[in-house]
C-alpha positions as CSV (number, residue, x, y, z in Angstrom):
1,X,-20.2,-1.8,-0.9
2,X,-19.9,1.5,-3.3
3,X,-20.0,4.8,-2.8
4,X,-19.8,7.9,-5.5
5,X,-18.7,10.8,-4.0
6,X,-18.9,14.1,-6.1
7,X,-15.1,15.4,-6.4
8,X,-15.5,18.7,-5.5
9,X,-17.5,18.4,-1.9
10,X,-20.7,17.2,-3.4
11,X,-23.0,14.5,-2.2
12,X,-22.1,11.3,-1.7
13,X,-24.6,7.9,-2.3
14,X,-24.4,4.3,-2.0
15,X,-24.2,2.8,-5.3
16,X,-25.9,-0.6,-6.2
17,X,-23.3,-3.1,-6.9
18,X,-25.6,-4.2,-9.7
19,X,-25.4,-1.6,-12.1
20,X,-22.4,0.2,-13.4
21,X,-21.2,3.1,-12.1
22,X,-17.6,3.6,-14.5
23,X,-18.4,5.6,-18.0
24,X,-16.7,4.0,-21.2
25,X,-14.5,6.9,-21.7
26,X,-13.4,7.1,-17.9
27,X,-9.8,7.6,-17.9
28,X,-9.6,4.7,-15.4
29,X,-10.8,2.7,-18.1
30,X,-8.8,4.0,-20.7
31,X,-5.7,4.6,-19.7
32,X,-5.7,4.1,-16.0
33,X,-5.5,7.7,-14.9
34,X,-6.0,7.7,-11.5
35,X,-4.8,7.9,-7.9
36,X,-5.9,5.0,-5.2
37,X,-5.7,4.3,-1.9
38,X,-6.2,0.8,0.3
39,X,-7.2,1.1,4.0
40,X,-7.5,-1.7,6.9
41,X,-11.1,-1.0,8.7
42,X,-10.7,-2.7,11.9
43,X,-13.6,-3.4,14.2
44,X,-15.6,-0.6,12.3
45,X,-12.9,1.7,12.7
46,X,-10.7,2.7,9.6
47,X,-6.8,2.9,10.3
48,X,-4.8,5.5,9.8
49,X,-7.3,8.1,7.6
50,X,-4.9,11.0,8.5
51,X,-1.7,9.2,6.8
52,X,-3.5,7.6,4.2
53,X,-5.5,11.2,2.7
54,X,-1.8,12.6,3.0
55,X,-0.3,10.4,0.5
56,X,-3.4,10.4,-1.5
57,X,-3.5,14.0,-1.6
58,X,-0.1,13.6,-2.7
59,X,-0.4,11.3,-5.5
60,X,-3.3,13.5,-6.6
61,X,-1.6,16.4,-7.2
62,X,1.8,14.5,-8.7
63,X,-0.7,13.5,-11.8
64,X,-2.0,17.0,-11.6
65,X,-5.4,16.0,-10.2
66,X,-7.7,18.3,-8.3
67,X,-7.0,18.5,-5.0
68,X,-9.3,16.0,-3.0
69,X,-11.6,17.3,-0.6
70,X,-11.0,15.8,2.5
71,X,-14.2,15.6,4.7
72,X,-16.0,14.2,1.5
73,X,-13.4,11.1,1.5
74,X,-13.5,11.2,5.2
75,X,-17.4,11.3,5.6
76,X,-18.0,8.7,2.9
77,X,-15.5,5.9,4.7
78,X,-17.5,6.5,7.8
79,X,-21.0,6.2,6.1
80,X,-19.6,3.1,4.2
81,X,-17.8,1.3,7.5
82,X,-20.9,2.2,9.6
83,X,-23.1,0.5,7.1
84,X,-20.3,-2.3,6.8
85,X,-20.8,-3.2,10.5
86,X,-24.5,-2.9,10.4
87,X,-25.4,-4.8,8.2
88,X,-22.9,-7.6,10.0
89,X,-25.1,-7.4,12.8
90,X,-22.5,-4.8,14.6
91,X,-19.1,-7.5,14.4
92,X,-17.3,-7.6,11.1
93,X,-13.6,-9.0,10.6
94,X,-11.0,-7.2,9.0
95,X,-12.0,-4.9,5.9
96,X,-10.7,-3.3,3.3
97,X,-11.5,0.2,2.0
98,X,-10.3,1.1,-1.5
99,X,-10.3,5.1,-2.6
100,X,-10.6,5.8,-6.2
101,X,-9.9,9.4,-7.9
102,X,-9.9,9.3,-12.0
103,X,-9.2,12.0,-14.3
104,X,-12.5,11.5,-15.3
105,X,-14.7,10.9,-18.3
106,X,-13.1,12.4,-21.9
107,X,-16.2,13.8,-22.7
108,X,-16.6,16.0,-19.3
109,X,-13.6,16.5,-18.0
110,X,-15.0,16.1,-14.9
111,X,-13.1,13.7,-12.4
112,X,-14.7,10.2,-11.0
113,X,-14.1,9.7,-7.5
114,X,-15.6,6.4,-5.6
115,X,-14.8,4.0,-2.8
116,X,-15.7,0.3,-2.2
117,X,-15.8,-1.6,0.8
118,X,-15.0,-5.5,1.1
119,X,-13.9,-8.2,3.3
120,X,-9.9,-8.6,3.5
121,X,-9.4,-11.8,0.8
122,X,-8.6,-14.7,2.3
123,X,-5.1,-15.0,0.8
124,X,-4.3,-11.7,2.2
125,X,-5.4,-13.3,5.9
126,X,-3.4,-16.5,5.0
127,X,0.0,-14.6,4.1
128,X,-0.2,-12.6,7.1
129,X,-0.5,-15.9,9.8
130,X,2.1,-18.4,7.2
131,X,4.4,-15.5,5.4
132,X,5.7,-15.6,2.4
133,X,9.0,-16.6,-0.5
134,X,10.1,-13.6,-2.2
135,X,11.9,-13.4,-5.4
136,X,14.3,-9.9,-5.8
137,X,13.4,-8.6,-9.5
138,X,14.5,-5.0,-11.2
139,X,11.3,-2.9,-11.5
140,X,12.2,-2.6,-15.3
141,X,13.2,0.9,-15.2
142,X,14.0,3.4,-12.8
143,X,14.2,7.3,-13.1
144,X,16.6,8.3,-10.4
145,X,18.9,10.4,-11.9
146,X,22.4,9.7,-11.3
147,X,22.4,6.1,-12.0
148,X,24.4,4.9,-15.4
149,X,21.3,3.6,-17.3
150,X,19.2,7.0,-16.5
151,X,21.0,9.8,-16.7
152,X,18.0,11.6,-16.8
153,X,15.0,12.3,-14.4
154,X,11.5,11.0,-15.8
155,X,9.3,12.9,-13.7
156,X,6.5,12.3,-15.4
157,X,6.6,8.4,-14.4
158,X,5.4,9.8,-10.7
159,X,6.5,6.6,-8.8
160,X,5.9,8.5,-5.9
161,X,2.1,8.4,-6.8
162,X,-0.3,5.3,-6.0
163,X,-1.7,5.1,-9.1
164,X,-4.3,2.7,-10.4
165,X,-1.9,1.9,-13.1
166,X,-1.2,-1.3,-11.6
167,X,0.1,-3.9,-14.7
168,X,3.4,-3.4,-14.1
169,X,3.3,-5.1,-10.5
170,X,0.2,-7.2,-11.0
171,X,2.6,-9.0,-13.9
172,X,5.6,-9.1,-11.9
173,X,3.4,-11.0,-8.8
174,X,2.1,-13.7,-11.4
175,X,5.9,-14.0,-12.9
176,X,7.3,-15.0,-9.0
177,X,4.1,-17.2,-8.7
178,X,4.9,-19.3,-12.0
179,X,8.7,-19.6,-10.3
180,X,7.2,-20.7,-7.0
181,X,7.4,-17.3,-5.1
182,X,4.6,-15.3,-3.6
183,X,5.8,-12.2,-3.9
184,X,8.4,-9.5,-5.5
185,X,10.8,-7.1,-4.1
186,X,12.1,-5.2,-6.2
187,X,15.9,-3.5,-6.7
188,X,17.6,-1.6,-8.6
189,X,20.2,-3.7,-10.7
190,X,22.7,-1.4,-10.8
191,X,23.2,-0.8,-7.0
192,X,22.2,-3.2,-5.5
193,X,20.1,-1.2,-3.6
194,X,16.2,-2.9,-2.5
195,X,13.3,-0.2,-3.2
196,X,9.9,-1.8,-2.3
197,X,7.6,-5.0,-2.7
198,X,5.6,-5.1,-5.5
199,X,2.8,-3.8,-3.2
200,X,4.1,-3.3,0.2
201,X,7.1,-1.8,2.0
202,X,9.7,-3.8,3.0
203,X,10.5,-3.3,6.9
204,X,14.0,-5.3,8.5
205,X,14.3,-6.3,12.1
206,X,17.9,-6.0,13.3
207,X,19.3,-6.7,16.5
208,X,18.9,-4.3,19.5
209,X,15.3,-3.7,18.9
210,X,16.1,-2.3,15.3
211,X,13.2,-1.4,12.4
212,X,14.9,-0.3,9.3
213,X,13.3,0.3,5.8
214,X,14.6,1.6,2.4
215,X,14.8,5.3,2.2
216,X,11.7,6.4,0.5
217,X,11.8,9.0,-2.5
218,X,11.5,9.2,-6.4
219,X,11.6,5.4,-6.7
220,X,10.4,4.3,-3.3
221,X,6.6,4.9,-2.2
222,X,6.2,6.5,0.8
223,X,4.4,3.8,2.9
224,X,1.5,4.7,5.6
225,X,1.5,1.2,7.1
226,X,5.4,1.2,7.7
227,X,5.2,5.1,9.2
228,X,2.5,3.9,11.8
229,X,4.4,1.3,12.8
230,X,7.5,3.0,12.9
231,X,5.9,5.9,15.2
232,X,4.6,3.6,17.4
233,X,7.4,1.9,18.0
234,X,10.2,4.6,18.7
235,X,7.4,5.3,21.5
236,X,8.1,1.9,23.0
237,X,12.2,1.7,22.6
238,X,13.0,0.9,19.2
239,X,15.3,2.3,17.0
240,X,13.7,3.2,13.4
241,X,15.4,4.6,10.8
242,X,15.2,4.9,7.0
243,X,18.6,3.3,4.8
244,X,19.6,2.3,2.1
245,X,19.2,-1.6,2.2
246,X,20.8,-4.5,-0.4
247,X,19.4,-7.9,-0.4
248,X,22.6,-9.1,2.0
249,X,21.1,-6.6,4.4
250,X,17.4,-8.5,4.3
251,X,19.9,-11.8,4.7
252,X,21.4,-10.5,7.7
253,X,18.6,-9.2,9.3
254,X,16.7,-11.1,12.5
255,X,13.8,-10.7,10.1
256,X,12.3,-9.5,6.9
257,X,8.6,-8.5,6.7
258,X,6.5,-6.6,3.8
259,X,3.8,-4.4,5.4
260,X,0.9,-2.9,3.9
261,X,-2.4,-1.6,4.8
262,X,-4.6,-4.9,4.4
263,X,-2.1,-7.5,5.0
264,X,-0.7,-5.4,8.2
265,X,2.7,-7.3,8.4
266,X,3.7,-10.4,6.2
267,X,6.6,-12.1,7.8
268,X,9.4,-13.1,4.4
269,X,10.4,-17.1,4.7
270,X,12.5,-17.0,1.8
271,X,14.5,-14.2,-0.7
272,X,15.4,-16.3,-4.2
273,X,17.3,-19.2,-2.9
274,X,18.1,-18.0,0.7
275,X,15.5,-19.5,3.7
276,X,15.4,-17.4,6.4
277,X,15.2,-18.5,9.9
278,X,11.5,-18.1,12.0
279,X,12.8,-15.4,14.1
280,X,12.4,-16.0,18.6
281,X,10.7,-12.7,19.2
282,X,8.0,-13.5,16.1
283,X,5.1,-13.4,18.5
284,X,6.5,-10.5,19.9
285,X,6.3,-8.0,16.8
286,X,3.6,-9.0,15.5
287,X,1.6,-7.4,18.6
288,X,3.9,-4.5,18.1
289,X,2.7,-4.3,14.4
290,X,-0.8,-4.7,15.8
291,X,-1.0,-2.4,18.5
292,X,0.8,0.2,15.9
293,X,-2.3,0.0,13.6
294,X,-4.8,-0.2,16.8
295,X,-3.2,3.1,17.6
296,X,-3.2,4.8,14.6
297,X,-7.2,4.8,14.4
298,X,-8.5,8.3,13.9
C-alpha cells in the first residue's frame, strides 16, 4: 500500500501501486535527500508512533526540512493499517510501515512526503526466531571531534538523521554476506569503541538483569526500538543504562542482540571469529522485548 500525503497538512490519498508516484527530479531520486522512518504494525496497531515522529521530526529538521506535521503522518498510518487489516479479512501478521519525507522535486521546491505499507520480509522474521553472525567493521569515517583522524566536526554529515541515503550500510551488509556474516556492527577504529549495527541498535545483556547499549550521539542513532524496550524494562527490575561499549564488552556479555523496529530483537550468534553461547534466560527476554513493543502501541 501507498499513500501521498501533502507536506504541509494537506490531503492524503491512496496511491495505486501501478503508476508512479516519484518525479525525475525528486531529490530522493537524485541525490537521496530525504528523511525516513520504519515502523512495526502489530495486529493493526502501529508501535511506538509517539518515539518514532520524534526522531523523525528530528532528522527532518537536521537536513533542514520542513517541519512535519504530525496528525497528517499520524492519520495517514491509521488509514493505511486500517485498510491493511481489512483487506486481510481483519487478521494480518506483522507489518511494516515506511515514512518518506524528500526535499522535493528541483523544479518546485516543494517537498514529497509518502508512506508504504508491506508485510515484514521473511528474512526479517527468519533472523529474529535463528539470529544472526556479525562482522565488527569501521563505518569509514566518523565526525566526532576529538578523535586523531577528525579533528574536526562535520556536521553537515547529520548521522544523527535517518536519512534515505542508505548505500553506505546497504554495501557494508552485502560486504559481511560475501564473508559469511549476516550482519555489521560497526566501531570506531581508533577507540575501540562499538557505535551501532548497520541498521539496528546494538542492546547487551549483562548479568544481574542488566540492558546496556552504546551511548547515542553525533555518531550513534538514537534508536526508538531500544528506548521502548529500555522503558519497559526499568518498570519490571532491570537495570538500563547507556555506555560506552568495545567489542570485549559484546564478548563478555550474557548476550548480544541488534534491535530494530521490524526485526524487534535479533539475538547475535557470532562477532568475527568469536561464537557466543545461546544464553539460559533466551526465552525469557524475548517476551520482555515483546511485551516492550506490545506496550508501546499508541
Amino acid at each position: 500500500m501507498i499513500y501521498i500525503i501533502e507536506p504541509f497538512g494537506g490531503s492524503i490519498r491512496r496511491q495505486n501501486n501501478n503508476l508512479p508516484h516519484v518525479f525525475y527530479d525528486d531529490a530522493a531520486v537524485t541525490r537521496g535527500d530525504g528523511v525516513f522512518e520504519s515502523i512495526l504494525v502489530r495486529d493493526g496497531e502501529p508501535v511506538n508512533l509517539k518515539g518514532h515522529f520524534e526522531r523523525f521530526s528530528r532528522s527532518a529538521k537536521l537536513l533542514e526540512l520542513p517541519e512535519p506535521e504530525e496528525k497528517s503522518w499520524r492519520d495517514a498510518t491509521v488509514q493505511a493499517t486500517q485498510d491493511y487489516l481489512r483487506e486481510r479479512g481483519g487478521e494480518a501478521s506483522d507489518a511494516k510501515c515506511t515514512w518518506t519525507y524528500t526535499r522535493g522535486r528541483a523544479s518546485t521546491g516543494v517537498p514529497s512526503a509518502w508512506i508504504t505499507l508491506s508485510e515484514v520480509p521473511q528474512s526479517a522474521l527468519d533472523q529474529r526466531t535463528h539470529g544472526v553472525k556479525a562482522m565488527t567493521a569501521p563505518r569509514g569515517y566518523s565526525i566526532t571531534p576529538n578523535l586523531p583522524e577528525s579533528k574536526d566536526a562535520a556536521p553537515w554529515l547529520a548521522v544523527g538523521a535517518k536519512t534515505i541515503n542508505y548505500a553506505a550500510n546497504m554495501a557494508a551488509l552485502r560486504w559481511a554476506r560475501k564473508q559469511d556474516f549476516d550482519e555489521v556492527i560497526y566501531i570506531e577504529p581508533a577507540t575501540g569503541q562499538v557505535l551501532e549495527g548497520a541498521t539496528s541498535t546494538v542492546v547487551v545483556v549483562k548479568k544481574g538483569m542488566k540492558l546496556r547499549t552504546p551511548t547515542p550521539g553525533i555518531d550513534v542513532l538514537h534508536g526508538t526500538t531500544q528506548k521502548a524496550i529500555f522503558d519497559y524494562a526499568e518498570k519490571h527490575g532491570w537495570r538500563c543504562k547507556t555506555r560506552d561499549l568495545t567489542v570485549d564488552d559484546l564478548v563478555a556479555a550474557e548476550s548480544v542482540w541488534l534491535v530494530s523496529s521490524t526485526r524487534i530483537a535479533t539475538r547475535v550468534k557470532r562477532i568475527d571469529d568469536v561464537k557466543l553461547p545461546t544464553p539460559d534466560n533466551e526465552a525469557e527476554l524475548r517476551e520482555l522485548f515483546d511485551n516492550a513493543l506490545t506496550a508501546a502501541i499508541n
